[in-house]
C-alpha positions as CSV (number, residue, x, y, z in Angstrom):
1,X,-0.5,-14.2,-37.6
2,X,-2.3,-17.7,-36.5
3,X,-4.7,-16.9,-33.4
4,X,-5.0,-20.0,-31.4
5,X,-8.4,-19.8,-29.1
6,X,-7.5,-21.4,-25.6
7,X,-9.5,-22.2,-22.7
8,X,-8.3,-22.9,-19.4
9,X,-9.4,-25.7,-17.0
10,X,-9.4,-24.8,-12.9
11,X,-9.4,-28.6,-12.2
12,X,-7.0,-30.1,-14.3
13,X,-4.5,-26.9,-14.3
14,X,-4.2,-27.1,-17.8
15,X,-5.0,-24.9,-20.9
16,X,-6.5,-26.6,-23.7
17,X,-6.6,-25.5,-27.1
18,X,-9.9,-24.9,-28.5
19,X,-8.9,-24.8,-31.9
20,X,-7.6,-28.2,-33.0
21,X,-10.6,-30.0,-34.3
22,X,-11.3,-33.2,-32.0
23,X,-11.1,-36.4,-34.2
24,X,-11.1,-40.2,-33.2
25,X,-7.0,-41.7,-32.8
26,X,-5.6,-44.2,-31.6
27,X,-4.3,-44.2,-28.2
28,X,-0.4,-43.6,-28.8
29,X,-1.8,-40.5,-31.1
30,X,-4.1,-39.3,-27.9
31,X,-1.3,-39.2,-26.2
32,X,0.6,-37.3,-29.1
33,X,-2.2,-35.0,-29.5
34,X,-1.9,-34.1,-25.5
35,X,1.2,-33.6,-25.4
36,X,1.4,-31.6,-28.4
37,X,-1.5,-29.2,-27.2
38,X,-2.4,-29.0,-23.9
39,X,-0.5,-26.8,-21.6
40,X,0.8,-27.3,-18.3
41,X,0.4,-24.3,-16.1
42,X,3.3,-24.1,-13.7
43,X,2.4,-21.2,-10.5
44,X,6.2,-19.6,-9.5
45,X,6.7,-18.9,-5.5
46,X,8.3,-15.8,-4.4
47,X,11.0,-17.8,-3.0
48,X,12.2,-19.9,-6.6
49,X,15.0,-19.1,-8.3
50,X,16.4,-20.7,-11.6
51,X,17.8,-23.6,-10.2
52,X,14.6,-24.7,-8.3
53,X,12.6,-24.2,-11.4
54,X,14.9,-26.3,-13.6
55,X,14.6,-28.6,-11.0
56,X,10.8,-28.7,-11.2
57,X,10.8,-28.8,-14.8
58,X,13.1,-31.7,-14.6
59,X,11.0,-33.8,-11.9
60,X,8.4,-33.1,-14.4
61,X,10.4,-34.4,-17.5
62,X,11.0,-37.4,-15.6
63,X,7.6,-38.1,-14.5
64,X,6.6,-38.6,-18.3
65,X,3.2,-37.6,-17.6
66,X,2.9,-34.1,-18.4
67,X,2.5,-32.4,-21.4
68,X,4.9,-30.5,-24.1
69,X,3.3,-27.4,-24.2
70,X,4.8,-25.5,-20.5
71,X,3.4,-22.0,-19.2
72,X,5.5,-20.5,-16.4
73,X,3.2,-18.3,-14.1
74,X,5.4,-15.4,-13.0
75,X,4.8,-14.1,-9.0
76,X,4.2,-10.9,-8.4
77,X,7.5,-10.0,-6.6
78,X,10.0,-13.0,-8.5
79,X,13.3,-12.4,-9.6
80,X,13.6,-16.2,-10.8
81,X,15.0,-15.3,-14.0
82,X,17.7,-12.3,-13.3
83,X,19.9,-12.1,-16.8
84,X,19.6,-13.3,-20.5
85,X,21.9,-16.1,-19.6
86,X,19.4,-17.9,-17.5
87,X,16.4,-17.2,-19.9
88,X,18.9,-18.9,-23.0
89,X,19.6,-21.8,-20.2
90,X,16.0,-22.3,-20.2
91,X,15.4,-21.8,-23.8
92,X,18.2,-24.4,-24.3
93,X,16.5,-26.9,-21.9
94,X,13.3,-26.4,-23.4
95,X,14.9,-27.4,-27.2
96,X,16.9,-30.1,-25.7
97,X,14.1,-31.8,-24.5
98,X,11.3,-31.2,-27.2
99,X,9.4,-28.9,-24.7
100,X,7.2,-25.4,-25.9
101,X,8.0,-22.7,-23.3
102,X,5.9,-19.4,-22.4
103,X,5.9,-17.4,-19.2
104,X,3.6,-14.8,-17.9
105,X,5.0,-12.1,-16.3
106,X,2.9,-9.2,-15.6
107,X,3.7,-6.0,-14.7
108,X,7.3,-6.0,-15.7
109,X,8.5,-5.1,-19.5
110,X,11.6,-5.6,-19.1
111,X,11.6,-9.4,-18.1
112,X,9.2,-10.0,-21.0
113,X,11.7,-8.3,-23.5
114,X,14.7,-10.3,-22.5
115,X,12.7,-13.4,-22.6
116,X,11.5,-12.7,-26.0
117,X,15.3,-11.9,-27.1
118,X,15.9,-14.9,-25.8
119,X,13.9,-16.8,-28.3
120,X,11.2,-17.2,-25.4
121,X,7.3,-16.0,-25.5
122,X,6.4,-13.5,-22.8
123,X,2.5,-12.3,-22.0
124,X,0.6,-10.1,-19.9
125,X,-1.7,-12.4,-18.3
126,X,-2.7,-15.8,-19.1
127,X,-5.6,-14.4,-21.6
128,X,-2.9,-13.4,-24.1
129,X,-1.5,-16.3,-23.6
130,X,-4.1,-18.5,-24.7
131,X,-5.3,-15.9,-27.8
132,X,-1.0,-15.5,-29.2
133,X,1.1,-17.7,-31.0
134,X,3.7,-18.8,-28.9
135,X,7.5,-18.0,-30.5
136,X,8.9,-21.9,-31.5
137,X,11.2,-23.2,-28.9
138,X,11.5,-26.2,-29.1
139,X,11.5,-29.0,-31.9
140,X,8.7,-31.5,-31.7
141,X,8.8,-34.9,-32.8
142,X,6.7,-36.0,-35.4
143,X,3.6,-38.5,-35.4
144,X,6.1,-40.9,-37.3
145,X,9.1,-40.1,-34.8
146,X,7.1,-40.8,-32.0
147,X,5.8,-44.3,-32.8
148,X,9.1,-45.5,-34.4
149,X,10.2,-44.3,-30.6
150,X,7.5,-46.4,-29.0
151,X,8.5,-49.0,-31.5
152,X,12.2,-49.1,-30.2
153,X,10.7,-49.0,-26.7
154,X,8.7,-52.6,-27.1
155,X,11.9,-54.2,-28.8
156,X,14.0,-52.9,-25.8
157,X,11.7,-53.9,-23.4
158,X,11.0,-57.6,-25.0
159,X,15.3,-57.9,-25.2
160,X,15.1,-57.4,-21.7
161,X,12.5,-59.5,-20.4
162,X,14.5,-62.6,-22.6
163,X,17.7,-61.7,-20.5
164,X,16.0,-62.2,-17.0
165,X,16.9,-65.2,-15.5
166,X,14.3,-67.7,-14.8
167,X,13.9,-67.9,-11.3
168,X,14.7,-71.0,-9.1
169,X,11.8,-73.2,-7.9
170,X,13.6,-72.7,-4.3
171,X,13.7,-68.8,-5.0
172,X,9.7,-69.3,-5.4
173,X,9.4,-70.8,-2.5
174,X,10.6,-68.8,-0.5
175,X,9.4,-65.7,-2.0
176,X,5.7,-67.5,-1.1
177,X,6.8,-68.2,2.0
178,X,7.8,-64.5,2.6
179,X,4.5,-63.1,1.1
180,X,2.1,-65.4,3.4
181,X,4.4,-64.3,6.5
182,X,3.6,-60.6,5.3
183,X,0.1,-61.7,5.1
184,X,-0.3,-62.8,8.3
185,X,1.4,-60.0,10.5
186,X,-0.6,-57.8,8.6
187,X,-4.1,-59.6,9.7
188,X,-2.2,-59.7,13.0
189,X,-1.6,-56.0,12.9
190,X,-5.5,-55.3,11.7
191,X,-7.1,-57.5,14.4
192,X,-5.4,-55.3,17.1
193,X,-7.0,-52.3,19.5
194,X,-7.6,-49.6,17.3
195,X,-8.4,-46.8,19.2
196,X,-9.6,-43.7,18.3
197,X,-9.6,-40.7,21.0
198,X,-11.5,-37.5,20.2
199,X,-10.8,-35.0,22.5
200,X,-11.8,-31.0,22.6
201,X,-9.3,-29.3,24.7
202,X,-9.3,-25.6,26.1
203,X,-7.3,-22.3,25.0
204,X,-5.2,-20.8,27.3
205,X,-3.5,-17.3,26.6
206,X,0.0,-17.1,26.0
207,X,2.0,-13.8,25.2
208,X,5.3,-13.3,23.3
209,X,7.8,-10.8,23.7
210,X,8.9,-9.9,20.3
211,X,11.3,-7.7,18.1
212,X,10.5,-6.5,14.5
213,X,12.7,-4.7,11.9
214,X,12.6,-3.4,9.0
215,X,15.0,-2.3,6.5
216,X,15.2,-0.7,3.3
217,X,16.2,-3.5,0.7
218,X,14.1,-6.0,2.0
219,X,11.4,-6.5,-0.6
220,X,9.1,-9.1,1.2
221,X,8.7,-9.9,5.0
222,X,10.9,-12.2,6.5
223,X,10.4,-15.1,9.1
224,X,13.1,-13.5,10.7
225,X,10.9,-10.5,11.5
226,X,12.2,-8.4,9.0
227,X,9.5,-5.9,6.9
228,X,9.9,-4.0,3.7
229,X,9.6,-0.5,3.8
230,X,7.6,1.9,1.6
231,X,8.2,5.5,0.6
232,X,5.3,7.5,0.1
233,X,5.2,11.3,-1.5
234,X,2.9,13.8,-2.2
235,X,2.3,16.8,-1.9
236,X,1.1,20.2,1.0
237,X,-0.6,23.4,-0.1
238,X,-0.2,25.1,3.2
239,X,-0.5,28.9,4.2
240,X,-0.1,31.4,7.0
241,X,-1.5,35.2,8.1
242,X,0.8,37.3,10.5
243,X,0.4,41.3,11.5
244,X,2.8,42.8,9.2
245,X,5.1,45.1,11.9
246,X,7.2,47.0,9.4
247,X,6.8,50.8,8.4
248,X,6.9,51.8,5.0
249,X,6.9,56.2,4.2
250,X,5.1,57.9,1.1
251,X,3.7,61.0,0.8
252,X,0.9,62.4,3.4
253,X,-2.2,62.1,1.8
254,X,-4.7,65.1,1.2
255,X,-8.2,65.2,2.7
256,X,-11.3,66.3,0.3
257,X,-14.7,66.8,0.5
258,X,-17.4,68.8,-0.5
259,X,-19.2,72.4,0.9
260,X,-22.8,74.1,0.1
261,X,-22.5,77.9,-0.8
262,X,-25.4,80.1,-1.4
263,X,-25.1,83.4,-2.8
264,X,-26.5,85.7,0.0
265,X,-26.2,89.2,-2.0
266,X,-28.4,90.9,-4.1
267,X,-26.2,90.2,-6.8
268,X,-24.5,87.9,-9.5
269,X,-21.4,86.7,-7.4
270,X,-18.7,84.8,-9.4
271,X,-15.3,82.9,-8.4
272,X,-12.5,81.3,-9.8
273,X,-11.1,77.6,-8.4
274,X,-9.1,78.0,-5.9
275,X,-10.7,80.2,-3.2
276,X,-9.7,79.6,0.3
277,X,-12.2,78.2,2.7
278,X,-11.5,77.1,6.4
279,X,-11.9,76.1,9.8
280,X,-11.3,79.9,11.1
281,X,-11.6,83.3,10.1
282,X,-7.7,83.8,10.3
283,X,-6.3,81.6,7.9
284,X,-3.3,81.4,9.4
285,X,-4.7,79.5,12.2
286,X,-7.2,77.0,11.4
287,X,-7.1,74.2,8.3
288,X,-7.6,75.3,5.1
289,X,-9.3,74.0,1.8
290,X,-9.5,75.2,-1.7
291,X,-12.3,75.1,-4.3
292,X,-11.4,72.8,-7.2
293,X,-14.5,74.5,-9.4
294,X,-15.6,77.7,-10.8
295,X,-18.5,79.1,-9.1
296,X,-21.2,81.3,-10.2
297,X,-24.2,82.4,-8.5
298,X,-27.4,84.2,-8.9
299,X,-29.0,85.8,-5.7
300,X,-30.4,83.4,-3.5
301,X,-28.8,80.6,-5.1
302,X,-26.4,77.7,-3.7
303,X,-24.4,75.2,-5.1
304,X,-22.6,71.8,-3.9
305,X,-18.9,72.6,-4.5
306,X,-15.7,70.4,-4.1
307,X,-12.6,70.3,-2.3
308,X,-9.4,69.8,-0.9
309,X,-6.7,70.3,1.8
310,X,-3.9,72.8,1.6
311,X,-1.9,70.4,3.0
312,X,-1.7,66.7,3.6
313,X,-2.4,65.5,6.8
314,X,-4.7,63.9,8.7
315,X,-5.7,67.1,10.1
316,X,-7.6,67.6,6.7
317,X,-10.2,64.7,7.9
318,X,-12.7,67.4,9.8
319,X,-16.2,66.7,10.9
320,X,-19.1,68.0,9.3
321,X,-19.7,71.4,9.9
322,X,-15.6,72.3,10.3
323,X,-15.9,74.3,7.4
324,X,-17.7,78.1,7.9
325,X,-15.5,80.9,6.3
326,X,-14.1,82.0,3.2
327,X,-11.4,84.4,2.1
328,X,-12.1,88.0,1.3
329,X,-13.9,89.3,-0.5
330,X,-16.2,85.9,-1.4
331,X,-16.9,85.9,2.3
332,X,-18.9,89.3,2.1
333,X,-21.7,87.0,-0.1
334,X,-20.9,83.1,0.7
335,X,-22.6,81.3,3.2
336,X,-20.4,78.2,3.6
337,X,-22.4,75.2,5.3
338,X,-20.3,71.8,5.4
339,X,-22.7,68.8,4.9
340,X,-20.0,65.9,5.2
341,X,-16.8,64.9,6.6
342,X,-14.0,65.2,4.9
343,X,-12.0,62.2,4.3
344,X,-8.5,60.9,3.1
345,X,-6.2,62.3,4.6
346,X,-3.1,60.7,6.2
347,X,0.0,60.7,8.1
348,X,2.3,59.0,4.9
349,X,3.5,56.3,7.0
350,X,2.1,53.2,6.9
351,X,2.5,49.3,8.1
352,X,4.1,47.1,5.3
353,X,5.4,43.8,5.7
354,X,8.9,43.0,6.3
355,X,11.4,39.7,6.2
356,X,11.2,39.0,10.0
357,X,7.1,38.6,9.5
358,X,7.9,36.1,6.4
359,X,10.5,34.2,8.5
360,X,7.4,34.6,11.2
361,X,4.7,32.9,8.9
362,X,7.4,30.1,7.7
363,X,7.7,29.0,10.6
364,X,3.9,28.8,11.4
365,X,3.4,26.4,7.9
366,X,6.8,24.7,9.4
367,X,4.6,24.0,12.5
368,X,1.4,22.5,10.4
369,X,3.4,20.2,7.9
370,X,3.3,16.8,10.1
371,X,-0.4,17.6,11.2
372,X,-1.0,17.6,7.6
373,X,1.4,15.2,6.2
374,X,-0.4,12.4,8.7
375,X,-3.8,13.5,7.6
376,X,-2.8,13.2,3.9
377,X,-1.3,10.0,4.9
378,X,-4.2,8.8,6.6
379,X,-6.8,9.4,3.4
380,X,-4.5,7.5,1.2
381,X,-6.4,4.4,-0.7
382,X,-4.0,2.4,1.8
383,X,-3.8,4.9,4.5
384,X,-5.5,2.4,7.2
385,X,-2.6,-0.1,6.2
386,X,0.7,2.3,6.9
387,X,2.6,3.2,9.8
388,X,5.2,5.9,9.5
389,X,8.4,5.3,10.4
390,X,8.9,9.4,12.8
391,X,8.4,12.4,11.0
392,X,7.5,13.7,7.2
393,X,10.6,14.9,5.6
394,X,10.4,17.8,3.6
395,X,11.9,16.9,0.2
396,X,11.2,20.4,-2.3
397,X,9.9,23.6,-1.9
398,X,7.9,23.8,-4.8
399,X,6.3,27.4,-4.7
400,X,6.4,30.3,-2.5
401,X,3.6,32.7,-2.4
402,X,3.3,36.2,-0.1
403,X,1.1,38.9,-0.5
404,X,1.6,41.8,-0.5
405,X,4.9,42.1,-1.9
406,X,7.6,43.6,0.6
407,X,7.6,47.1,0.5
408,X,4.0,47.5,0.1
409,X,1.5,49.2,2.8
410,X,-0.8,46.4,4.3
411,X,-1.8,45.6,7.9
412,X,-1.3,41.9,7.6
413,X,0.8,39.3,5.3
414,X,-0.3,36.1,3.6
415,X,2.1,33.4,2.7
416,X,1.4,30.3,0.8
417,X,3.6,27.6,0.2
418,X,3.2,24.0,-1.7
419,X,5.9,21.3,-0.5
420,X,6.6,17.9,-1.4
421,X,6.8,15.6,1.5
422,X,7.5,12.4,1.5
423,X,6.7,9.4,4.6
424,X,9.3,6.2,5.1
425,X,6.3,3.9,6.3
426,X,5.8,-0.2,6.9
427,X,2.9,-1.8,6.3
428,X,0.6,-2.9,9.2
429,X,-0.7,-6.1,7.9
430,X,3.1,-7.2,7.8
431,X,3.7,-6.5,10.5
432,X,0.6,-8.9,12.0
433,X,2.1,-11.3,9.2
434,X,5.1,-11.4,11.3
435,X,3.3,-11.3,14.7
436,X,1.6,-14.4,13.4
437,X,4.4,-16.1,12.2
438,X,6.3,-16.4,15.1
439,X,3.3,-18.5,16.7
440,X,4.4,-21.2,14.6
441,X,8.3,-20.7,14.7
442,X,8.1,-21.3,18.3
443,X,6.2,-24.5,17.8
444,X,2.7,-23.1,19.4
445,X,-0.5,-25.0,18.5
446,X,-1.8,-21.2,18.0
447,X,-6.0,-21.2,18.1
448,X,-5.7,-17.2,17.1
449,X,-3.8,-14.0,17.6
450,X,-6.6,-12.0,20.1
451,X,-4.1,-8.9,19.7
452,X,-0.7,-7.2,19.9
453,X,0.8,-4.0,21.5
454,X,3.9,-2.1,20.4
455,X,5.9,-1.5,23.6
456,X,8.3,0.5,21.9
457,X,9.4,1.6,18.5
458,X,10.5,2.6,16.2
459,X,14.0,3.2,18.0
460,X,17.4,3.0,15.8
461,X,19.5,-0.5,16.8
462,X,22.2,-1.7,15.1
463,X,21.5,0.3,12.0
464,X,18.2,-0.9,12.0
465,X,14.2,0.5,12.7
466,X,13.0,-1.6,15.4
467,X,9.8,-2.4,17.9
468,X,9.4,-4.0,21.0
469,X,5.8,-6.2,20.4
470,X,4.0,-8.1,22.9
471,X,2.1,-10.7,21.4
472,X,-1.2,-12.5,22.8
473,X,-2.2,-16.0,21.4
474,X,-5.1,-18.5,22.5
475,X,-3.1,-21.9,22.2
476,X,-3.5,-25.3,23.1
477,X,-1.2,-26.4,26.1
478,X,1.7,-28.6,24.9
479,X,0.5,-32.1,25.9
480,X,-2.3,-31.2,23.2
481,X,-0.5,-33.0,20.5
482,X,-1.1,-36.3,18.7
483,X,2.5,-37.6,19.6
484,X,2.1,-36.8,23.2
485,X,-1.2,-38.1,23.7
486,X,-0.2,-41.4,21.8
487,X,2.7,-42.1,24.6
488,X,0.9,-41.6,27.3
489,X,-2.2,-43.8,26.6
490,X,0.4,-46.9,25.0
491,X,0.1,-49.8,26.5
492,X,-3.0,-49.2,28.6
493,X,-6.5,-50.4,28.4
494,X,-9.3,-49.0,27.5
495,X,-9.9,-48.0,31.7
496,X,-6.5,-47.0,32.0
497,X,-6.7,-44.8,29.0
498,X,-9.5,-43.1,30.2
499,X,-8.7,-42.0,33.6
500,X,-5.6,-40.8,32.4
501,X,-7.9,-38.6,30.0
502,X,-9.5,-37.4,32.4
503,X,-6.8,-35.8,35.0
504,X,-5.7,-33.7,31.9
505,X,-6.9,-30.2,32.8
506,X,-6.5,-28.8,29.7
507,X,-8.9,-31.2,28.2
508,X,-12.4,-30.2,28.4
509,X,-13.8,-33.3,26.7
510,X,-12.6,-36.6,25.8
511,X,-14.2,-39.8,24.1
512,X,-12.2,-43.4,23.2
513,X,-13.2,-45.9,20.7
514,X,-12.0,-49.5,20.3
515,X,-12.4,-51.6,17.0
516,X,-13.1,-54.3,17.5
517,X,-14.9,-53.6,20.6
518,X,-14.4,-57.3,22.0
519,X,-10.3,-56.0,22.0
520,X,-10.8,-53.5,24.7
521,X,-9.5,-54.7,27.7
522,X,-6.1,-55.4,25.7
523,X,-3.3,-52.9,25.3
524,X,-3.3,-50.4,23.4
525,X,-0.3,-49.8,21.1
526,X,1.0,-46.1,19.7
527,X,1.0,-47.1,16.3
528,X,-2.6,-48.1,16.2
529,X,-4.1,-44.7,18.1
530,X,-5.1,-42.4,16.2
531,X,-5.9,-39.0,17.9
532,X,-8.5,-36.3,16.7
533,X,-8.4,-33.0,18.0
534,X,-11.7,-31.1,17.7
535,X,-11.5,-26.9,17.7
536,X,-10.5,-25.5,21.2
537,X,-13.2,-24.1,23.3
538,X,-12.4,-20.8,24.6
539,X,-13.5,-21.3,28.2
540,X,-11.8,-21.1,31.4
541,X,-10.7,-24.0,32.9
């Protein structure tokens, strides 16, 4: 593949290739040689389509002046070139008239394949541009074609200069005659007043009632008031904790714990597991335990031994000390002493969640979702820039989360959720586009926008988000103008002028010069006063 090196020139709006060695021609080659390489950079407006671009490549054609080599600069939001029949029109045009054709259009694939099925090169950015070979659109004529054209040309031209008529000696005459009577009015015209009035006139505040829109398939604000809307979505991890107020029933649990005995005869005593100790020397009455270990003592000696409740309860959880006797006969030689509670036993019933506190904590992340839809919304890179048009809308659940599982004992229940949410929003700086705007649509000299307010809005009308916006301005008052200013002070003197200057309240200063000076006391005329309007001072008057 040929690489072409280009560079680009900001003042002349042209790329120029770098590559083509520079060598000394003659002036119809120069000419050639520009056509053949430079580039004319054409910049697309939102607003073209393909019959005001033919039309500027045609005005171009005509002019003669610009160069053979065309690139199209694509806008960012252009739909010039809609099907493959309009980029073969152009293709077409391009061969027809001996024109190379390459568009940059970035940031859209699609338009940059059909161009380029179309026989037409597409790039990126203008840096491709300038480093790729363009595809061949268009059939150049050669060094010899062109000056056997500009040969034809002076042959045409001298044919026609033969056929011309002489002109009449009378016709010369009066043809003088005419130019010196020109010539005269015009030094007439020049020696009259001209008057130059500088004048710096006050703001005053106007404000605007206003209406803007917006709708859904607009892609661009409209002088209309119309703004594009934007959908933004992303996503919510949000969770909730609620007392779980079910009952869930298992089996009661048994209490355990531990007792010192000491061997208090003058004997070996031994026991199996599974001797009865209690709360009361009638077992019938009091809360029982059993050993859970062998036991075997020497005289005198004590031992820590474990235990458990006969039955589950929470009556097995007994204080230290509950704990005295023992059945018969172990009770003739154990002294019993209890140390430490005993612990674990319980009831069997138990709180567990249920589906009325699940429906509970839904509704709590329900509650949280435009609190934290806004405050996602406001962190976004263009957060500062976007209003939202009402609420988030949920659009997908995308994972629910409870703990513990129904069913199960626990005192409270945690639910976790992630949802994608999405925001219809406008874009504030639009809207003070359109705010702006309207200054000039209703013909106001406008010095600045000092602020707006949104009365109401958004509100549904006519199938349509709109706002109520009152608008302030600093403006000039509506005599400001050139025309205005130029009818009032025609036909007065330099006086007259003057004090009529000076009754204008809305002027804060005004100054009038008259070249040549020695012309001052005669009429002025409209044509000759030129007005200047300095910035507005923003003063009271």
């Amino acid at each position: 593949m040929h690489f072409v090196r280009m560079g680009y020139n900001p003042v002349m709006g042209t790329i120029i290739d770098l590559s083509t060695p520079i060598q000394k021609k003659s002036s119809s080659e120069e000419d050639f040689s520009r056509s053949r390489f430079d580039t004319e950079l054409i910049h697309l407006q939102n607003y073209d389509n393909f019959y005001s671009l033919m039309d500027r490549l045609n005005q171009l054609d005509a002019s003669g002046e610009s160069s053979h080599r065309i690139l199209l600069l694509w806008p960012a939001r252009g739909r010039i070139l809609e099907s493959p029949l309009e980029f073969g029109r152009l293709r077409s045009w391009a061969e027809r008239n001996y024109y190379e054709i390459a568009l940059v259009i970035p940031g859209n694939k699609l338009k940059r394949k059909m161009a380029a099925e179309q026989g037409i090169s597409a790039f990126e950015n203008v840096n491709e541009a300038s480093e790729k070979e363009w595809i061949s659109s268009s059939k150049r004529l050669t060094v010899a074609e062109e000056s056997d054209r500009l040969r034809k040309l002076i042959v045409l031209k001298g044919d026609a200069e033969k056929t011309v008529r002489t002109k009449s000696s009378l016709g010369i005459r009066l043809f003088a005659f005419l130019l010196t009577l020109a010539v005269l009015l015009g030094v007439c015209y020049a020696i009259l007043p001209q008057a130059r009035v500088e004048i710096t006139p006050y703001l005053v505040q106007k404000s605007i009632n206003m209406t803007i829109w917006t709708d859904d398939r607009l892609d661009v604000p409209t002088i209309a008031g119309g703004i594009p809307t934007e959908e933004k979505r992303f996503e919510l991890n949000l969770s909730a904790e609620v007392p779980a107020s079910g009952i869930v029933q298992t089996e009661p649990g048994i209490a355990v714990g531990e007792i010192l005995i000491e061997n208090s005869c003058d004997r070996v005593t031994s026991a199996s597991a599974g001797v009865q100790v209690g709360t009361a020397e009638d077992f019938e009455q009091g809360v029982n335990f059993i050993t859970l270990e062998d036991v075997v003592l020497a005289p005198g000696e004590e031992r820590v031994v474990r235990i458990e409740a006969v039955n589950g309860g929470e009556d097995g959880n007994l204080a230290e000390g509950s704990i005295e006797f023992a059945e018969y006969p172990e009770s003739l030689c154990w002294n019993i002493r209890q140390a430490q509670p005993t612990r674990g036993g319980t009831s069997g019933t138990y709180r567990s969640p249920s589906e009325a506190d699940l429906k509970n904590a839904q509704e709590q992340i329900d509650e949280q979702i435009q609190k934290a839809a806004l405050s996602v919304l406001e962190n976004d890179p263009d957060g500062y820039d976007l209003l939202p048009l009402g609420d988030a809308v949920v659009t997908a659940v995308k994972s629910i989360k409870y703990s513990p599982e129904m069913g199960f004992a626990a005192d409270t229940l945690s639910v976790r959720e992630v949802l994608e949410v999405s925001y219809k929003t406008i874009r504030r700086s639009d809207m003070e586009m359109i705010v702006r705007g309207q200054a000039s649509r209703m013909n106001l000299q406008a010095g600045g926008l000092t602020g707006y307010e949104i009365l109401s809005g958004p509100i549904e009308k006519n199938g349509l988000m709109t706002w109520d916006i009152k608008a302030d301005y600093l403006v000039y008052e509506p005599q400001t103008n050139e025309e205005a200013l130029q009818i009032m002070l025609r036909g007065k003197t330099l006086e007259q002028a003057d004090s009529i200057l000076q009754t204008l309240d809305h002027v804060k200063s005004a100054k009038i010069t008259i070249l040549p000076s020695i012309l001052k006391r005669m009429p002025l005329t409209a044509q000759n006063i030129r007005v200047v309007i300095y910035p507005a001072v923003e003063e009271e008057k």
